[in-house]
mmCIF file of the C-alpha atoms, coordinates in Angstrom:
data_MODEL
# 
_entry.id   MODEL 
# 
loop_
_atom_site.group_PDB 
_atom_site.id 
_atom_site.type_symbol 
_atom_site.label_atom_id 
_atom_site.label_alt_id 
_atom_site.label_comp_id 
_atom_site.label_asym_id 
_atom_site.label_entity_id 
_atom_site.label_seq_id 
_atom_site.pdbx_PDB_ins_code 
_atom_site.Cartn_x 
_atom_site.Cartn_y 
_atom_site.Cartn_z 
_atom_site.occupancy 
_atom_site.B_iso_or_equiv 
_atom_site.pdbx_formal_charge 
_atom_site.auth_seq_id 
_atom_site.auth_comp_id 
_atom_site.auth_asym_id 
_atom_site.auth_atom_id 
_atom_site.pdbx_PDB_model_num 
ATOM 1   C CA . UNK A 1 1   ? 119.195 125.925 92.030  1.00 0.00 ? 1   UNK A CA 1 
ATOM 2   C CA . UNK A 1 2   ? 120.359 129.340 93.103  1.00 0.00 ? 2   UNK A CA 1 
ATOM 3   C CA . UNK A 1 3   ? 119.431 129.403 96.383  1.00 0.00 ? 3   UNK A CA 1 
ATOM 4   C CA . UNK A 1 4   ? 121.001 126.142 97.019  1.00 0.00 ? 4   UNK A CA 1 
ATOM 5   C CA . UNK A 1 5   ? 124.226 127.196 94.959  1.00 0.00 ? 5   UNK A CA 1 
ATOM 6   C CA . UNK A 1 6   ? 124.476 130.297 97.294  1.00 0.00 ? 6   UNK A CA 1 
ATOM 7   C CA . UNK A 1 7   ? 123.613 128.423 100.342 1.00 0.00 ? 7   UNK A CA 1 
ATOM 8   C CA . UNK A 1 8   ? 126.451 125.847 99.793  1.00 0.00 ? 8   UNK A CA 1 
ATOM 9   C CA . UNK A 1 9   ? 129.386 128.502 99.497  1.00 0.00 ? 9   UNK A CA 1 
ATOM 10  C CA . UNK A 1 10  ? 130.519 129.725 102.478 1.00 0.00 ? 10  UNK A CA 1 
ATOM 11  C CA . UNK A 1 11  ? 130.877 133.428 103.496 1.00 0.00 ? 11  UNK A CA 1 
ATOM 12  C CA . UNK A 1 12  ? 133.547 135.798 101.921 1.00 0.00 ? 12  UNK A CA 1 
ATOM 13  C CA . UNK A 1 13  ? 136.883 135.727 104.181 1.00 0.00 ? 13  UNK A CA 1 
ATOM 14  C CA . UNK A 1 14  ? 136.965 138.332 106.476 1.00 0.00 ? 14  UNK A CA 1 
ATOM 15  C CA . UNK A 1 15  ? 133.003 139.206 106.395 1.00 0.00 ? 15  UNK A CA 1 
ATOM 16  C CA . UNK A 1 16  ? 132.126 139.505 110.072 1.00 0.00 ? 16  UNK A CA 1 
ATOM 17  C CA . UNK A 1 17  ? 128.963 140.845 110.009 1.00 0.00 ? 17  UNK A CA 1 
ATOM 18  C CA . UNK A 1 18  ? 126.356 138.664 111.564 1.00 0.00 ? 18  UNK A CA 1 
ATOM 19  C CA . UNK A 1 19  ? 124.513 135.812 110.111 1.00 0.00 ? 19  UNK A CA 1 
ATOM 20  C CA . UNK A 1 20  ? 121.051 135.150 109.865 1.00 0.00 ? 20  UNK A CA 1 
ATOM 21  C CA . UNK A 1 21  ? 120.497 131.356 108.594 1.00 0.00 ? 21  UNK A CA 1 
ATOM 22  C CA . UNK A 1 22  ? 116.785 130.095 107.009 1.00 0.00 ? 22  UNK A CA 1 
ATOM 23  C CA . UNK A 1 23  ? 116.520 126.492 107.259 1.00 0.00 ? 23  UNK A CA 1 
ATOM 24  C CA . UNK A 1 24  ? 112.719 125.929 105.887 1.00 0.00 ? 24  UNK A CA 1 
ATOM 25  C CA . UNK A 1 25  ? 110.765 124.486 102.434 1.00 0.00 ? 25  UNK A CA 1 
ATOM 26  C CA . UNK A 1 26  ? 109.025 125.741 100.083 1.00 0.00 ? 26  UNK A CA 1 
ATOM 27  C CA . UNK A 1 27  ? 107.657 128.498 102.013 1.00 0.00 ? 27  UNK A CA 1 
ATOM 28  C CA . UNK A 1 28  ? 111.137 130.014 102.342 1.00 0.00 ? 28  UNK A CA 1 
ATOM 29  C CA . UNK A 1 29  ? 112.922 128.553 99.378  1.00 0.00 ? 29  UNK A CA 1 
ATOM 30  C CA . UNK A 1 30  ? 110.592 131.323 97.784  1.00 0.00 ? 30  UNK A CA 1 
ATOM 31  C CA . UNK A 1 31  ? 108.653 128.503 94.868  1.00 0.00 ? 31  UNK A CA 1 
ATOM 32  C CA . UNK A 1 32  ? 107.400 130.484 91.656  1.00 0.00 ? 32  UNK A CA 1 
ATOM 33  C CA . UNK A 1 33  ? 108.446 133.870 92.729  1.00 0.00 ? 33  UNK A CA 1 
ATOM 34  C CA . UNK A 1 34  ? 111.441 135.836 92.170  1.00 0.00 ? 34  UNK A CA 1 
ATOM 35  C CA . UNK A 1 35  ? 114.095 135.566 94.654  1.00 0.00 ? 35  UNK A CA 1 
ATOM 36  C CA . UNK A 1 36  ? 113.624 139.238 95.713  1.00 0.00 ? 36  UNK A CA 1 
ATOM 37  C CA . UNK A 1 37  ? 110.574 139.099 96.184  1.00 0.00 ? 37  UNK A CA 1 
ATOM 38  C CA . UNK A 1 38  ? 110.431 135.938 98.592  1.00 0.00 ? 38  UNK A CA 1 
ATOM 39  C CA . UNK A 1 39  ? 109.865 137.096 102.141 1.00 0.00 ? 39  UNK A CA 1 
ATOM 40  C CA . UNK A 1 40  ? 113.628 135.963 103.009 1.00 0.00 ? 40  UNK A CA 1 
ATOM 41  C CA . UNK A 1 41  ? 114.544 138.331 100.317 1.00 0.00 ? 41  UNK A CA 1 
ATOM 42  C CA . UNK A 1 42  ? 112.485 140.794 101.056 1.00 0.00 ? 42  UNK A CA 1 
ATOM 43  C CA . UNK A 1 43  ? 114.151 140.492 104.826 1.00 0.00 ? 43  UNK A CA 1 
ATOM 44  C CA . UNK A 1 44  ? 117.443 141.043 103.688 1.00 0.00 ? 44  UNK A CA 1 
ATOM 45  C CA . UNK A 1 45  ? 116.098 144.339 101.801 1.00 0.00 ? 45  UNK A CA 1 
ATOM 46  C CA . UNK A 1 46  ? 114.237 145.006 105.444 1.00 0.00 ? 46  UNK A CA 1 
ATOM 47  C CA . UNK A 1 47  ? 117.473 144.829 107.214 1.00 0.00 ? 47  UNK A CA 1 
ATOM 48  C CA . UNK A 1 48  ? 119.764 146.899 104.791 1.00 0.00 ? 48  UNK A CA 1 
ATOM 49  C CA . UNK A 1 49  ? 116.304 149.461 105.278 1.00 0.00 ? 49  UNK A CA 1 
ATOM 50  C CA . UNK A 1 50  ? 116.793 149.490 109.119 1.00 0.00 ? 50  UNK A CA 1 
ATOM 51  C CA . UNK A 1 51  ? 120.364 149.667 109.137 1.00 0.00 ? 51  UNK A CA 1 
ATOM 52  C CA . UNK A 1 52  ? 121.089 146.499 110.269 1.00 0.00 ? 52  UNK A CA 1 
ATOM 53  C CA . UNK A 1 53  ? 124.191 144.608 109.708 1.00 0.00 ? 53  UNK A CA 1 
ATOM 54  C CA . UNK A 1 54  ? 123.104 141.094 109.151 1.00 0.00 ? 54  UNK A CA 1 
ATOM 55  C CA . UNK A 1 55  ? 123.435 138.910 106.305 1.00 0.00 ? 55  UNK A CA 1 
ATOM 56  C CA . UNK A 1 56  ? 120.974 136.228 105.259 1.00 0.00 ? 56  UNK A CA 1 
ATOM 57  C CA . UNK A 1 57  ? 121.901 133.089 103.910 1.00 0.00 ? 57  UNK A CA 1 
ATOM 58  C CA . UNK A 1 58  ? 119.161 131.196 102.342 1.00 0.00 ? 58  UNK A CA 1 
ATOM 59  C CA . UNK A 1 59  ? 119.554 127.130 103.351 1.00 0.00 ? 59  UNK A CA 1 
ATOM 60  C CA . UNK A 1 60  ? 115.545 126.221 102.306 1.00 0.00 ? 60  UNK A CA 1 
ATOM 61  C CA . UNK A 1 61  ? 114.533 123.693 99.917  1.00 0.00 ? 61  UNK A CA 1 
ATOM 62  C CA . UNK A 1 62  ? 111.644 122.947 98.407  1.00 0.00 ? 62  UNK A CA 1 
ATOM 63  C CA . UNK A 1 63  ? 110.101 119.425 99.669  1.00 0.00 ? 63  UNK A CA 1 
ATOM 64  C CA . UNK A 1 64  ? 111.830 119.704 102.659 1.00 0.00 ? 64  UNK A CA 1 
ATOM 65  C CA . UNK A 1 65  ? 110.961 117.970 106.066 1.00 0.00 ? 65  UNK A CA 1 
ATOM 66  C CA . UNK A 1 66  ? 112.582 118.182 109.667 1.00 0.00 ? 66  UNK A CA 1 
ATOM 67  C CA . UNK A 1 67  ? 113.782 115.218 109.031 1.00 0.00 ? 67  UNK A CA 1 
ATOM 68  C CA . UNK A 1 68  ? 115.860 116.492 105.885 1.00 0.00 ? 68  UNK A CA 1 
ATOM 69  C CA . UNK A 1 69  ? 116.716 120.172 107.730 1.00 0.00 ? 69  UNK A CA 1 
ATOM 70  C CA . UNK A 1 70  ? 117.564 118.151 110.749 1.00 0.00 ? 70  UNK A CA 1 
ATOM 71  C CA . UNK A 1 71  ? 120.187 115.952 108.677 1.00 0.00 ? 71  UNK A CA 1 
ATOM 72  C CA . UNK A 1 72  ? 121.195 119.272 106.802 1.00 0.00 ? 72  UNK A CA 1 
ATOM 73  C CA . UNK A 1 73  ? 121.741 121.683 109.483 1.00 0.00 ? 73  UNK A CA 1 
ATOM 74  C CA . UNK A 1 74  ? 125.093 120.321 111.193 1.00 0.00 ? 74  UNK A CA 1 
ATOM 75  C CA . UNK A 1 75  ? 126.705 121.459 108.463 1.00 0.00 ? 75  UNK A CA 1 
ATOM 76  C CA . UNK A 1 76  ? 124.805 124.535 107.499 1.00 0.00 ? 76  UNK A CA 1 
ATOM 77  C CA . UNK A 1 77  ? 126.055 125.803 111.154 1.00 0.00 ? 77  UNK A CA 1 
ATOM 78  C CA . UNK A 1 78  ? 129.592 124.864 110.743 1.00 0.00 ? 78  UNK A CA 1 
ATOM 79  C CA . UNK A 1 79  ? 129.489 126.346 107.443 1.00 0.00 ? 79  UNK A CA 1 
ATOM 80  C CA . UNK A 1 80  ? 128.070 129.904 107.922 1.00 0.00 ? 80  UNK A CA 1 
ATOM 81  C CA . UNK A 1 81  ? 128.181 130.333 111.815 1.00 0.00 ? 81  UNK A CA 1 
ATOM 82  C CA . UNK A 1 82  ? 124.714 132.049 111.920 1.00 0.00 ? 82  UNK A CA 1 
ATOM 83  C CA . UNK A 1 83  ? 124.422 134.147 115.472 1.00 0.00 ? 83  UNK A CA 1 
ATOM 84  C CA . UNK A 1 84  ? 120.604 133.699 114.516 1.00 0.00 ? 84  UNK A CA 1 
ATOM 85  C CA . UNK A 1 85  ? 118.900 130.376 112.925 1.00 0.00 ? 85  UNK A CA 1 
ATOM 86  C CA . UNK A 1 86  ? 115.188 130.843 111.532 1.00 0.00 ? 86  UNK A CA 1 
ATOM 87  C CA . UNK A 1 87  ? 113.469 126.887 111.600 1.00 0.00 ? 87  UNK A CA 1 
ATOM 88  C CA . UNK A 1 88  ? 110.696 127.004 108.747 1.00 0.00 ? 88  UNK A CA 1 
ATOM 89  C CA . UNK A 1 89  ? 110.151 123.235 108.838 1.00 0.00 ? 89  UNK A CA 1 
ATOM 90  C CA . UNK A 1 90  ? 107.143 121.065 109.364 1.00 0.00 ? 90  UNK A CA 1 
ATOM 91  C CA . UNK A 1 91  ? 104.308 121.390 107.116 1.00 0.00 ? 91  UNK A CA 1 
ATOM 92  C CA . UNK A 1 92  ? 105.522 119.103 104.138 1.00 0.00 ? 92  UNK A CA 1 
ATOM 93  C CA . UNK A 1 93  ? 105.954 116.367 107.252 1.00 0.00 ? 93  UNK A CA 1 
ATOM 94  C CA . UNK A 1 94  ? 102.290 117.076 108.500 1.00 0.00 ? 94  UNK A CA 1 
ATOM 95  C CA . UNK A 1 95  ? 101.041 116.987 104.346 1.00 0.00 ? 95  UNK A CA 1 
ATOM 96  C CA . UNK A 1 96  ? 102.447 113.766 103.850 1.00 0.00 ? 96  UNK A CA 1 
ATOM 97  C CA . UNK A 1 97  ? 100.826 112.762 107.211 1.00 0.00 ? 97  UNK A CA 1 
ATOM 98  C CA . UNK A 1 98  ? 103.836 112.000 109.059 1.00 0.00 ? 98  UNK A CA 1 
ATOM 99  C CA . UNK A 1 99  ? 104.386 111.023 112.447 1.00 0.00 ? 99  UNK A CA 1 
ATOM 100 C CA . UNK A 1 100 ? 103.952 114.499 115.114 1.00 0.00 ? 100 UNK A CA 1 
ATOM 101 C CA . UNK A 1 101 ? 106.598 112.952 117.583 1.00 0.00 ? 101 UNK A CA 1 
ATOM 102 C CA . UNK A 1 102 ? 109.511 112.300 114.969 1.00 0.00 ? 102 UNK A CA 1 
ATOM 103 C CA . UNK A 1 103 ? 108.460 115.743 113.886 1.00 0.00 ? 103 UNK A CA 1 
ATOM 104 C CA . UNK A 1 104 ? 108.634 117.073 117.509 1.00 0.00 ? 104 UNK A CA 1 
ATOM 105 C CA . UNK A 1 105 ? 111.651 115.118 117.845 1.00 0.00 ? 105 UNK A CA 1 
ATOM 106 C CA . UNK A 1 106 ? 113.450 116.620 114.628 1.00 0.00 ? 106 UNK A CA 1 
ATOM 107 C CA . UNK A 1 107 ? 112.433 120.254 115.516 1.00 0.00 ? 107 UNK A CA 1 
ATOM 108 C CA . UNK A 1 108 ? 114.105 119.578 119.129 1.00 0.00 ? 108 UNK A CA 1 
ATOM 109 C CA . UNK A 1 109 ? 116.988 118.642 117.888 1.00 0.00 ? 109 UNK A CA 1 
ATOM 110 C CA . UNK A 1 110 ? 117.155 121.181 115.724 1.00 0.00 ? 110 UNK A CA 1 
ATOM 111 C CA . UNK A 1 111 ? 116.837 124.140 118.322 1.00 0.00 ? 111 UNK A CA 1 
ATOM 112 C CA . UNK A 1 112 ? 118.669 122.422 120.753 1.00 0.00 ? 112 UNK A CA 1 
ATOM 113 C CA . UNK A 1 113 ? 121.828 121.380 118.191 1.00 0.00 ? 113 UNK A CA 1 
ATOM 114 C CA . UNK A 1 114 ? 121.544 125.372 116.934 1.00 0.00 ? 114 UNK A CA 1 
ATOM 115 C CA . UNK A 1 115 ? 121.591 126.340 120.406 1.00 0.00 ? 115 UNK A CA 1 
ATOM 116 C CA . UNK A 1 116 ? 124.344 124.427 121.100 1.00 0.00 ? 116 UNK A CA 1 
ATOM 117 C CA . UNK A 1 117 ? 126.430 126.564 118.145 1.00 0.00 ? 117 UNK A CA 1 
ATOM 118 C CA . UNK A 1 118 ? 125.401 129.809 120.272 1.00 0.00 ? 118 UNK A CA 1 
ATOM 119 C CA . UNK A 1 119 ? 122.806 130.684 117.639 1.00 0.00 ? 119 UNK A CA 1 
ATOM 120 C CA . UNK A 1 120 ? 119.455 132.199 118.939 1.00 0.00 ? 120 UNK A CA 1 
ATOM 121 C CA . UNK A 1 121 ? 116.459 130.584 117.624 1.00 0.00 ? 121 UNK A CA 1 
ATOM 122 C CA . UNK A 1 122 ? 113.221 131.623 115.816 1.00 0.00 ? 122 UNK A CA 1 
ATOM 123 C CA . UNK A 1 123 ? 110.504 128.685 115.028 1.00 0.00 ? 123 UNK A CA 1 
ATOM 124 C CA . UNK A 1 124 ? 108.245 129.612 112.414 1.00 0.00 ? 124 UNK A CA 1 
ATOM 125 C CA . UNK A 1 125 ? 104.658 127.863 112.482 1.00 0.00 ? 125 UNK A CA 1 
ATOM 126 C CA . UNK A 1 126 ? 102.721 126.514 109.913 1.00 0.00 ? 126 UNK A CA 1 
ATOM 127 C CA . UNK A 1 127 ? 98.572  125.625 109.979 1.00 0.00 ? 127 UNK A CA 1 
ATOM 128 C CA . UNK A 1 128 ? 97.353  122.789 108.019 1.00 0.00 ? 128 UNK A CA 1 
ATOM 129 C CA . UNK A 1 129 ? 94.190  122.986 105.102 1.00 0.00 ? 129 UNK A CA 1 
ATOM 130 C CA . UNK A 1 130 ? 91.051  122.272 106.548 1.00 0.00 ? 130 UNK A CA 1 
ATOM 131 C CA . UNK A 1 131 ? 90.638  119.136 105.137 1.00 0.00 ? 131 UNK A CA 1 
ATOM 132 C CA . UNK A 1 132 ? 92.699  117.996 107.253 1.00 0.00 ? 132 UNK A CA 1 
ATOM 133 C CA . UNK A 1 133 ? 90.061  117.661 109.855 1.00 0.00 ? 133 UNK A CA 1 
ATOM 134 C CA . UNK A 1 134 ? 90.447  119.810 112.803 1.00 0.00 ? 134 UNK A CA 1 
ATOM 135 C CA . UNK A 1 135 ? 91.593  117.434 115.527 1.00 0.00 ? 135 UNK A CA 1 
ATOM 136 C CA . UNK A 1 136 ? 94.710  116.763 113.677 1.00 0.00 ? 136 UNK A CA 1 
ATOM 137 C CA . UNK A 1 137 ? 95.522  120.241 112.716 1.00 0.00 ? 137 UNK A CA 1 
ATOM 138 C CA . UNK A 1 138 ? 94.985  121.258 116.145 1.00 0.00 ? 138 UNK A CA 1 
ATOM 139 C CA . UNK A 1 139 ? 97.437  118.598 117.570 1.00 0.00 ? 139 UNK A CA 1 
ATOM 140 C CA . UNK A 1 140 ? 99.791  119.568 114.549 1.00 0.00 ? 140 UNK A CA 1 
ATOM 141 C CA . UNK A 1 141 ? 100.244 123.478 116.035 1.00 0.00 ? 141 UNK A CA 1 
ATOM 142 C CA . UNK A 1 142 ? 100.361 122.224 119.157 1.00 0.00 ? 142 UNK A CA 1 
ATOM 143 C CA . UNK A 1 143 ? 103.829 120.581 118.191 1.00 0.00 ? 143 UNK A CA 1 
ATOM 144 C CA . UNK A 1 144 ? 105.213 124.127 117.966 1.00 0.00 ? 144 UNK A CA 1 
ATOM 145 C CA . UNK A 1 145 ? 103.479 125.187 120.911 1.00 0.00 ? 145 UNK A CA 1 
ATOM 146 C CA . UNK A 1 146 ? 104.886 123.016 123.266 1.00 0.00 ? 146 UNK A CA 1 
ATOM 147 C CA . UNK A 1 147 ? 107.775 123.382 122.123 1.00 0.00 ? 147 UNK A CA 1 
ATOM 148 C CA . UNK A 1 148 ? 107.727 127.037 122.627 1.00 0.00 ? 148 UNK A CA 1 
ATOM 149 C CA . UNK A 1 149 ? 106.736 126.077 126.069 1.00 0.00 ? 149 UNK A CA 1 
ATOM 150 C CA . UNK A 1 150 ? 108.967 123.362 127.039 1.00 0.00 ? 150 UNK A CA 1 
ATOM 151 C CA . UNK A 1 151 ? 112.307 125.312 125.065 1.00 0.00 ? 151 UNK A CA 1 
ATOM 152 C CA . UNK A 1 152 ? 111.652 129.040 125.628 1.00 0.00 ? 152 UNK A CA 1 
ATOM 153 C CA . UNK A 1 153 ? 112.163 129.231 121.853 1.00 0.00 ? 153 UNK A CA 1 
ATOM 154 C CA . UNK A 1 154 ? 111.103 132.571 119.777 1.00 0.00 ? 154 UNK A CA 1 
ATOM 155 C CA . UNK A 1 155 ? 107.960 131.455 117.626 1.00 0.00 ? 155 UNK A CA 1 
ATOM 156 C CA . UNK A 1 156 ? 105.746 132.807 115.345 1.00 0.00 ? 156 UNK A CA 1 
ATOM 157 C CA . UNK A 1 157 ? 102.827 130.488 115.747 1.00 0.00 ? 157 UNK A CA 1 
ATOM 158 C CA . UNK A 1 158 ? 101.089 130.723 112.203 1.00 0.00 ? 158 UNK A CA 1 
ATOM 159 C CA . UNK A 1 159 ? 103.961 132.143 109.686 1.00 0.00 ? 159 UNK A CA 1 
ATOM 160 C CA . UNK A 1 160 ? 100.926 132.406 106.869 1.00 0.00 ? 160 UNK A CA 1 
ATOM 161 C CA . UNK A 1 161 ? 98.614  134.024 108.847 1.00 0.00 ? 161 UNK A CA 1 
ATOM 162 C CA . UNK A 1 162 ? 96.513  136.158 106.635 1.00 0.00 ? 162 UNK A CA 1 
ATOM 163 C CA . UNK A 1 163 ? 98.158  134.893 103.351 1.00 0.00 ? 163 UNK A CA 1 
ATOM 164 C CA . UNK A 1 164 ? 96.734  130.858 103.292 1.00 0.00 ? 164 UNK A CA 1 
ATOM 165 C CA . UNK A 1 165 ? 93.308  132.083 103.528 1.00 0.00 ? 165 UNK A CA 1 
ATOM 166 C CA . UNK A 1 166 ? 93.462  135.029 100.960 1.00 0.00 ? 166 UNK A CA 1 
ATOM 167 C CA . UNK A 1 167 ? 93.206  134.004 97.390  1.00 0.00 ? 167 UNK A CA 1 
ATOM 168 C CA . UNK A 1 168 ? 95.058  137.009 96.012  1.00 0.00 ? 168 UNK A CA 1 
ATOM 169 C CA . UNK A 1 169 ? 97.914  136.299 98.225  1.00 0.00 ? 169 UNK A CA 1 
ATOM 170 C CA . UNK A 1 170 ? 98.400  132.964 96.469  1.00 0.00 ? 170 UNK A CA 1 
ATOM 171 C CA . UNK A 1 171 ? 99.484  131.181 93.659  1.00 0.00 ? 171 UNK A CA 1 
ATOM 172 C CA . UNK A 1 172 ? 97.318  129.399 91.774  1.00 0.00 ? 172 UNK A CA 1 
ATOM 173 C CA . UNK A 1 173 ? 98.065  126.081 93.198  1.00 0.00 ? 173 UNK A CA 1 
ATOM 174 C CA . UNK A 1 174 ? 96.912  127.071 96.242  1.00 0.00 ? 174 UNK A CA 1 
ATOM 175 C CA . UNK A 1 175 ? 99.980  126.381 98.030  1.00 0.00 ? 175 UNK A CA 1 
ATOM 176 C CA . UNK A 1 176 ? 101.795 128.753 97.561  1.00 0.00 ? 176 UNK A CA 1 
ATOM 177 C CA . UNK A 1 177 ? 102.061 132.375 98.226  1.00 0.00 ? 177 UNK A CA 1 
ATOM 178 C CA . UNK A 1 178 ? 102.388 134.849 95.681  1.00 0.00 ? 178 UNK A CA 1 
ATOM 179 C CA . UNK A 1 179 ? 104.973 137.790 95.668  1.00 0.00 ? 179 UNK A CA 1 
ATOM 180 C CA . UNK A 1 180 ? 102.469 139.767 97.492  1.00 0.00 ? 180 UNK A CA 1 
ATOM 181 C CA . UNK A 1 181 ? 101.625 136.782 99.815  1.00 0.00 ? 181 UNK A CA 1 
ATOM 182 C CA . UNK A 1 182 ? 105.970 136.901 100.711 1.00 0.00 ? 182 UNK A CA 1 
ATOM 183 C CA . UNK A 1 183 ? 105.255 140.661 101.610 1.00 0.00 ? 183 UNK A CA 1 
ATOM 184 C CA . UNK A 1 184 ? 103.168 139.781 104.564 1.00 0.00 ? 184 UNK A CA 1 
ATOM 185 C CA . UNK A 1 185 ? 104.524 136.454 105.710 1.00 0.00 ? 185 UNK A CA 1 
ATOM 186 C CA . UNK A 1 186 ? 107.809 139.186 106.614 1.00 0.00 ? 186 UNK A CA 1 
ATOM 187 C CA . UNK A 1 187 ? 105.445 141.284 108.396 1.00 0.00 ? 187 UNK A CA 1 
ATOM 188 C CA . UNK A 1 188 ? 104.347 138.213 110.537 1.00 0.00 ? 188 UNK A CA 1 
ATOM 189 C CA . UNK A 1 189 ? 107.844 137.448 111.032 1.00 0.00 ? 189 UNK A CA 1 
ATOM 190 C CA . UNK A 1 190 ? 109.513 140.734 111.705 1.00 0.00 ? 190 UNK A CA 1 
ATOM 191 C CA . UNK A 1 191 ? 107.909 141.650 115.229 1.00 0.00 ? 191 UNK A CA 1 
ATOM 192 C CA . UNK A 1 192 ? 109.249 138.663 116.896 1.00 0.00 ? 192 UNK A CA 1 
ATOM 193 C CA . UNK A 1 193 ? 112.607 138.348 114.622 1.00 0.00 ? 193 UNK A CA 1 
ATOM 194 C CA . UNK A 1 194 ? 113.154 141.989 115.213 1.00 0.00 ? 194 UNK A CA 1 
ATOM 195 C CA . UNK A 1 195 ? 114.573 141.179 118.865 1.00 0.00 ? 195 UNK A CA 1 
ATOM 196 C CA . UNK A 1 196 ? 116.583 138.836 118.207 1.00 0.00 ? 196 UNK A CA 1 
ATOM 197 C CA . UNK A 1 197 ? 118.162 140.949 115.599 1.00 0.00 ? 197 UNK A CA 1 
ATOM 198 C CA . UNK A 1 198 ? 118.265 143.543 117.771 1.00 0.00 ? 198 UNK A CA 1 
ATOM 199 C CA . UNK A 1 199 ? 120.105 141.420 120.773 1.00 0.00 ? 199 UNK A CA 1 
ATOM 200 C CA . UNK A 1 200 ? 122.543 139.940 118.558 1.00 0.00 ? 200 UNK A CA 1 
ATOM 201 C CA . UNK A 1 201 ? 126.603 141.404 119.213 1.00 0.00 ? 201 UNK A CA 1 
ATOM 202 C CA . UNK A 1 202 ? 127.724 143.575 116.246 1.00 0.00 ? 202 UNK A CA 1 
ATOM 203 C CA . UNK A 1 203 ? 131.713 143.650 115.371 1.00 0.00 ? 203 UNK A CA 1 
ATOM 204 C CA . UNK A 1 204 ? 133.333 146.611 115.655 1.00 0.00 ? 204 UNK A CA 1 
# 
């Protein structure tokens, strides 16, 4: 409830310092950890560390699908004016074994409509369990793949990568990381984010 409380308010008159908006699920909405020590709160430690400027602004919901972050971020954009929007999106959709082009389709729309508002774009990858089967899991990354390819857009192609397959990095659901799981889905994310952050025009 607090992350969407402080997602819905817009930013304090007069604060120009750039925006960094997370659009994702569970993953980012930080389930059954502190918000501190979910990776997008550990990134807004990480950038007050580095002496960056940016703000985060934490739009993420648990359950989420593109579909949902597709119908949600209009408004999030209008709202905050992010100069950088981070698209966490896509597993619950491949979980509930949803169709890959109307999740192709929402992410592309997503990037294209942030785009659009002049924001730069990082897509953040998710891999499927095992049992799965491998065919469709493969097919699944492949979504963000070719849209990397075919849009030029940042990605990070597996944003768990080295946390999903480490028991003590998870919760005991098995879904979900841990606190210490959070610390290394930001160092997945920071090289590539880093750049962007880095490229993005400061007030003076």
């Amino acid at each position: 409830m607090l992350v969407l409380l402080l997602a819905s308010l817009p930013l304090a008159a007069g604060d120009d310092r750039p925006t960094i908006l997370v659009l994702g699920d569970s993953i980012s909405a930080g389930y059954g950890v502190a918000v501190e020590d979910g990776w997008v709160g550990r990134l807004s430690a990480r950038l007050e560390a580095e002496n960056y400027p940016h703000q985060v602004v934490n739009a993420s919901i648990t359950g989420d699908t593109t579909s949902g972050g597709r119908s949600r971020l209009p408004d999030a954009l209008e709202r905050h004016g992010p100069a950088i929007v981070i698209i966490e999106l896509g597993g619950n959709d491949g979980l509930r074994g949803q169709p890959l082009d109307a999740m192709r389709g929402n992410l592309q729309a997503m990037i294209e409509r942030a785009r659009e508002a002049d924001a730069r774009v990082l897509l953040l990858g998710i891999r499927l369990p095992p049992n799965y089967g491998r065919a469709y899991i493969e097919r699944f990354i492949g979504v963000y793949e070719g849209l990397a390819d075919t849009t030029g857009v940042a990605l990070v192609p597996r944003v768990l990568e080295g946390v999903g397959e480490r028991r003590e990095f998870m919760q005991d659901d098995g879904i979900h990381p841990n606190a210490e799981g959070h610390a290394v889905i930001l160092d997945n994310v920071w090289p590539t984010l880093e750049p962007l952050v880095k490229a993005t025009p400061v007030p003076r």
